[in-house]
MMTF fields as JSON, N, C-alpha, C and O atoms, coordinates in Angstrom:
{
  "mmtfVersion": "1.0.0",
  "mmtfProducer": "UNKNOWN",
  "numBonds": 299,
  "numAtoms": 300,
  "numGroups": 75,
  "numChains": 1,
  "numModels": 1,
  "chainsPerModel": [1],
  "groupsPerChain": [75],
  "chainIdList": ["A"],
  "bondAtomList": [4, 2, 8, 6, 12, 10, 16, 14, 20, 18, 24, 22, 28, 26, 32, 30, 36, 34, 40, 38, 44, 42, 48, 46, 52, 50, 56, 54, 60, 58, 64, 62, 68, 66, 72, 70, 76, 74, 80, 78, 84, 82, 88, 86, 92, 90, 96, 94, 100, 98, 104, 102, 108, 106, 112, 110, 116, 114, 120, 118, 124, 122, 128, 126, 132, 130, 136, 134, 140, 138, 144, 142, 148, 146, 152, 150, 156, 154, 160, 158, 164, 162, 168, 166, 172, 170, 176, 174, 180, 178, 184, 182, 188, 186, 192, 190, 196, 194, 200, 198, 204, 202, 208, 206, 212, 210, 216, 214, 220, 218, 224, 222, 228, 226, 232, 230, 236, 234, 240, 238, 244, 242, 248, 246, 252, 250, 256, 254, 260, 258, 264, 262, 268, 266, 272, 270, 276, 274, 280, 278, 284, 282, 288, 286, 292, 290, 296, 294],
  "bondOrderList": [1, 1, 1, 1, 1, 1, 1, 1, 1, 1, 1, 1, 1, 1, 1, 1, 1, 1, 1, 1, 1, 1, 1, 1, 1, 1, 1, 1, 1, 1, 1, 1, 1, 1, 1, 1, 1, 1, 1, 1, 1, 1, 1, 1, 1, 1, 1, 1, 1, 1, 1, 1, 1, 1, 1, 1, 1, 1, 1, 1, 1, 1, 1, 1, 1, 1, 1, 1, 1, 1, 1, 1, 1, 1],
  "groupList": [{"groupName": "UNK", "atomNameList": ["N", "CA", "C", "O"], "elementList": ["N", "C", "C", "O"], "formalChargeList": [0, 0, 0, 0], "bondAtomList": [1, 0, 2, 1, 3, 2], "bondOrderList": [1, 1, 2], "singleLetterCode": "X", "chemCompType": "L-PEPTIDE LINKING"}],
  "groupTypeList": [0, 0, 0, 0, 0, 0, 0, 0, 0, 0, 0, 0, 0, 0, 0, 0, 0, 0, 0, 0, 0, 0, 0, 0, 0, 0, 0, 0, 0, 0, 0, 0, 0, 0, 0, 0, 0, 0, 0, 0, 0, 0, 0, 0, 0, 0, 0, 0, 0, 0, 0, 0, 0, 0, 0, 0, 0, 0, 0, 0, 0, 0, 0, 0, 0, 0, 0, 0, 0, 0, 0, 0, 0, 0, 0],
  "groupIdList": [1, 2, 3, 4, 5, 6, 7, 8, 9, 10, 11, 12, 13, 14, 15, 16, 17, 18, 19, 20, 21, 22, 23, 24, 25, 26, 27, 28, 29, 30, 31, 32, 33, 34, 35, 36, 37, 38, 39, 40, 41, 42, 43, 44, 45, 46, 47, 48, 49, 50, 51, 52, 53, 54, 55, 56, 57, 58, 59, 60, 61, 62, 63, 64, 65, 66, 67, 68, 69, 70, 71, 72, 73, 74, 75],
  "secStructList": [7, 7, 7, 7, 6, 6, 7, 4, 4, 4, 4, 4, 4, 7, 7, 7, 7, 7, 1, 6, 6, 2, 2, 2, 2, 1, 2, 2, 2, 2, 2, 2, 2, 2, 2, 2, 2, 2, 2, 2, 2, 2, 6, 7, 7, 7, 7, 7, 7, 7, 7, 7, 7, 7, 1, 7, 7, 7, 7, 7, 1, 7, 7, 7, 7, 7, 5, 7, 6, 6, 1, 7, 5, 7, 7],
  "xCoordList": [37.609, 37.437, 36.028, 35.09, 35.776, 34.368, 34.531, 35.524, 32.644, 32.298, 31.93, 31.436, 31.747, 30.983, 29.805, 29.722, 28.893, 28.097, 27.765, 26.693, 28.584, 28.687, 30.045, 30.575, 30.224, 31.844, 31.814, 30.982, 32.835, 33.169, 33.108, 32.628, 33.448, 33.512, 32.231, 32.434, 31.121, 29.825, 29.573, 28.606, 30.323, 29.712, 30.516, 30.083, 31.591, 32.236, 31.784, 32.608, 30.808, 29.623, 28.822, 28.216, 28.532, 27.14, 26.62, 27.209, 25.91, 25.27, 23.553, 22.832, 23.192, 22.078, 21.667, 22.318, 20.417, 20.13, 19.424, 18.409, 19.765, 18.95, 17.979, 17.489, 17.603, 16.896, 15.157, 14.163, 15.273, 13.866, 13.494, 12.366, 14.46, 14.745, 14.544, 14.367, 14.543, 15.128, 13.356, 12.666, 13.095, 11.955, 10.812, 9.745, 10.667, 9.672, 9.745, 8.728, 11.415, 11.642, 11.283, 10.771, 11.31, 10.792, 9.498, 9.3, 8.746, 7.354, 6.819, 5.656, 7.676, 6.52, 7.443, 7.445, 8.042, 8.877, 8.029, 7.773, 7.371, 6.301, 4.984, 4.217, 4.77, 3.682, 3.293, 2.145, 4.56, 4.508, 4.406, 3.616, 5.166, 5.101, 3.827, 3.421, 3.067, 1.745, 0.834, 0.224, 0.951, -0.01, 0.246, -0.564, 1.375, 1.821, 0.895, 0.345, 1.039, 0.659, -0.525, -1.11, -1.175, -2.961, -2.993, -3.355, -2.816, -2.549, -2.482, -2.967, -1.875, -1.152, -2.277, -2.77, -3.099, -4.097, -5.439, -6.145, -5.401, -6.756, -7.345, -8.556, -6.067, -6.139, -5.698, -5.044, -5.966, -5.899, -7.175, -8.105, -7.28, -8.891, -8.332, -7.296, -9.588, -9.673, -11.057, -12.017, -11.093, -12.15, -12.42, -12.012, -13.173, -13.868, -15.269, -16.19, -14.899, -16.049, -17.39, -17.402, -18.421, -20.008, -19.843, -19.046, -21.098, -21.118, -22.161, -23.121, -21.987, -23.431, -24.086, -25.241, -24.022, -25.025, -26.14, -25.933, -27.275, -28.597, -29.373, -30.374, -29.235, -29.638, -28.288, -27.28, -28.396, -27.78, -28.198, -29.338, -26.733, -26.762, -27.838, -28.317, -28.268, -29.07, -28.106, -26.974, -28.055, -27.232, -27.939, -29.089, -26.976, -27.114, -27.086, -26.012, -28.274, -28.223, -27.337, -26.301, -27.873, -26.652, -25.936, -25.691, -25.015, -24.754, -24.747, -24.657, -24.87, -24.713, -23.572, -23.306, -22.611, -21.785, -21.826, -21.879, -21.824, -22.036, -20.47, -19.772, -19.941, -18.829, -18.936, -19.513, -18.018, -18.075, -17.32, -17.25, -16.724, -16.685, -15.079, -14.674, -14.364, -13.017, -12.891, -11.903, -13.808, -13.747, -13.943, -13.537, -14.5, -14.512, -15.543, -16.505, -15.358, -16.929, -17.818, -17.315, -19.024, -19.465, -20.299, -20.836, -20.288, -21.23, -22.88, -23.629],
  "yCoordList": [37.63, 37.156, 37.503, 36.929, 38.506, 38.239, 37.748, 37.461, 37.618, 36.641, 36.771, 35.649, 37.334, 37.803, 37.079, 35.88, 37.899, 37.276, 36.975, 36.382, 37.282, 37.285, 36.321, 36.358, 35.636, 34.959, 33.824, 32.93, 33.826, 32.804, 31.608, 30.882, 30.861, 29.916, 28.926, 27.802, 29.481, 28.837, 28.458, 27.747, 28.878, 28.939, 27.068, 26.05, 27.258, 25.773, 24.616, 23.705, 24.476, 23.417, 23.29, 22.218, 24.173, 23.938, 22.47, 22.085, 22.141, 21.236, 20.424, 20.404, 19.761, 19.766, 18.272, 17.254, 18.416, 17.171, 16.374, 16.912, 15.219, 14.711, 13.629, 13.006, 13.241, 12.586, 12.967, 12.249, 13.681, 14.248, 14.156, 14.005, 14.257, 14.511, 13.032, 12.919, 12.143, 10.753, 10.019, 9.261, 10.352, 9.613, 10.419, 9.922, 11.399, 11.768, 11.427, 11.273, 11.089, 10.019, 8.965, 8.28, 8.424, 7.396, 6.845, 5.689, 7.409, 7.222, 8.107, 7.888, 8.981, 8.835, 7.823, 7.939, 6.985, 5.756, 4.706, 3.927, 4.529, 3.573, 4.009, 3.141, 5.117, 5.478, 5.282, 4.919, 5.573, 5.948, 4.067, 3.436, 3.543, 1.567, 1.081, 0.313, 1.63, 1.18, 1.06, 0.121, 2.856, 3.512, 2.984, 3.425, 2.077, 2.235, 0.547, 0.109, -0.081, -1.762, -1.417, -2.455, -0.753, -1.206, -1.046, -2.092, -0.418, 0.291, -0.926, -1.171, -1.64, -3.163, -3.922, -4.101, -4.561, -4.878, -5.116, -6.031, -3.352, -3.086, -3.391, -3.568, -3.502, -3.751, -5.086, -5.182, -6.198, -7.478, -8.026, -7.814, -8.571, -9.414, -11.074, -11.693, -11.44, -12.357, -12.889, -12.129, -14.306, -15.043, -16.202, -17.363, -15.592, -15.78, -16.903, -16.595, -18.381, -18.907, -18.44, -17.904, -18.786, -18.629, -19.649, -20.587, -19.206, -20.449, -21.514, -21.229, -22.86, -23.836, -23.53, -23.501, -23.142, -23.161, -22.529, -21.339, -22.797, -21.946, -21.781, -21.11, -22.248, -21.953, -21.538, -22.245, -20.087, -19.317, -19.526, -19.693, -19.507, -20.06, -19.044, -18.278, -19.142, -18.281, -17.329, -17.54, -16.921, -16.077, -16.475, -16.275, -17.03, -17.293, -16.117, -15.525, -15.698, -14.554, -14.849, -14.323, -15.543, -16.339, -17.103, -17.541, -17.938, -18.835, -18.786, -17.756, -20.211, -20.217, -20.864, -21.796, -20.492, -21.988, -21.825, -20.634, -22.475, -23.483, -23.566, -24.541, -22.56, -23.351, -23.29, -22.54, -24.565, -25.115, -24.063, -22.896, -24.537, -23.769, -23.137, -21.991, -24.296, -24.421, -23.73, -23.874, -23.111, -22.053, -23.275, -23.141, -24.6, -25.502, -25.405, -24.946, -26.162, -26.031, -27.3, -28.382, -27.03, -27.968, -28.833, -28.141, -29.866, -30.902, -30.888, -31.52],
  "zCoordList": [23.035, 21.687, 21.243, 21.797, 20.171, 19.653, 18.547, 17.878, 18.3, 17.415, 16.196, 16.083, 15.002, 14.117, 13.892, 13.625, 14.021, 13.142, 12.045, 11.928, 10.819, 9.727, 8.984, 7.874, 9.992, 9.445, 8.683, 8.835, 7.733, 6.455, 6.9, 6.029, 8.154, 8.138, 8.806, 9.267, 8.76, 8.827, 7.074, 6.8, 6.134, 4.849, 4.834, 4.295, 5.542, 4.878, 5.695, 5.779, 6.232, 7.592, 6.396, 6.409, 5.09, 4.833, 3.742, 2.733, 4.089, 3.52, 3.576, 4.573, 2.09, 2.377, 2.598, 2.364, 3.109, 3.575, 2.465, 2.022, 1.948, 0.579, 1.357, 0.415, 2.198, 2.893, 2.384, 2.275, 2.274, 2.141, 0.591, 0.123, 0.039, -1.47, -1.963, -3.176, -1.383, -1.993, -1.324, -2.005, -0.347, -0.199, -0.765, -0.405, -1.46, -2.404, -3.404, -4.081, -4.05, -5.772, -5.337, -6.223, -4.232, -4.036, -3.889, -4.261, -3.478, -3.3, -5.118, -5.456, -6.071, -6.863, -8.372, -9.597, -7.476, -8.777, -8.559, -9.477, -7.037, -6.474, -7.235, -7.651, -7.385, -7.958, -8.999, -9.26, -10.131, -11.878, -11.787, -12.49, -10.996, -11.32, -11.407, -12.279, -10.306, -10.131, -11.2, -11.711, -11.489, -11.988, -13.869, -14.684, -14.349, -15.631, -15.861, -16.872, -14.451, -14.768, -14.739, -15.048, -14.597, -14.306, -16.087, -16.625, -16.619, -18.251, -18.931, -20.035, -18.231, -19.367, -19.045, -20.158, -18.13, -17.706, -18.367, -18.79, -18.182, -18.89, -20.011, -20.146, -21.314, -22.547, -22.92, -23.958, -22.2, -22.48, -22.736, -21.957, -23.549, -23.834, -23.226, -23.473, -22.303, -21.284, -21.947, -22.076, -22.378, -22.695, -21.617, -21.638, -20.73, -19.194, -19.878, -20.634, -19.179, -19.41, -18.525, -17.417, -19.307, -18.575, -17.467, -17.485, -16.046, -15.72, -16.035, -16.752, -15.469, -16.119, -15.273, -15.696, -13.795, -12.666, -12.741, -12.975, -12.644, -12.839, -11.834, -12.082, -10.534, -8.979, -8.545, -8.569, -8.07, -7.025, -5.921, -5.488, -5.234, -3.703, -3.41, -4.245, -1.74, -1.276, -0.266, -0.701, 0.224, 1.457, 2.857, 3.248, 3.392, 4.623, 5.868, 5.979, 6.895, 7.591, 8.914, 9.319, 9.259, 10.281, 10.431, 9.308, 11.588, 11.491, 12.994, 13.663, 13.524, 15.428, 15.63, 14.871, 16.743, 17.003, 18.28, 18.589, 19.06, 20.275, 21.104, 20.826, 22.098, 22.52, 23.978, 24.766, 24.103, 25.685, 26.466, 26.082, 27.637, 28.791, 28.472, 28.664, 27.93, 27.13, 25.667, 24.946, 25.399, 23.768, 23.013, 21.859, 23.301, 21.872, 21.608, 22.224, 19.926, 19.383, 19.957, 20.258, 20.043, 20.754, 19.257, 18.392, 19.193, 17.928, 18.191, 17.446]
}
């Protein structure tokens, strides 16, 4: 029995794979969503009170904690 290499009935196997096709609509339907809300956002006017506080905290450089032999904090 030979084989062709050219024979009709590899044409009727054929098909394509949409896998690939579907997670690129997908990731840019995630995208256009994203990218459409920041839009709505931007153009809202927000009347943000002042604050009363007039001493800003200071920033603290460290902090120590102390634990026992057992991982507790020690007082």
């Amino acid at each position: 029995m030979r084989y062709s290499k050219y024979s009709n009935s590899s044409d009727k196997d054929f098909h394509i794979d949409m896998t690939p096709m579907i997670d690129v609509i997908l990731v840019l339907l995630i995208f256009f969503m994203v990218a459409t809300s920041f839009d709505k956002f931007s153009s809202m006017n927000i009347n943000v009170p002042k604050s009363s506080v007039k001493n800003k905290l200071q920033d603290i450089d460290e902090i120590n904690v102390l634990l026992d032999k057992k991982w507790r904090i020690k007082d």
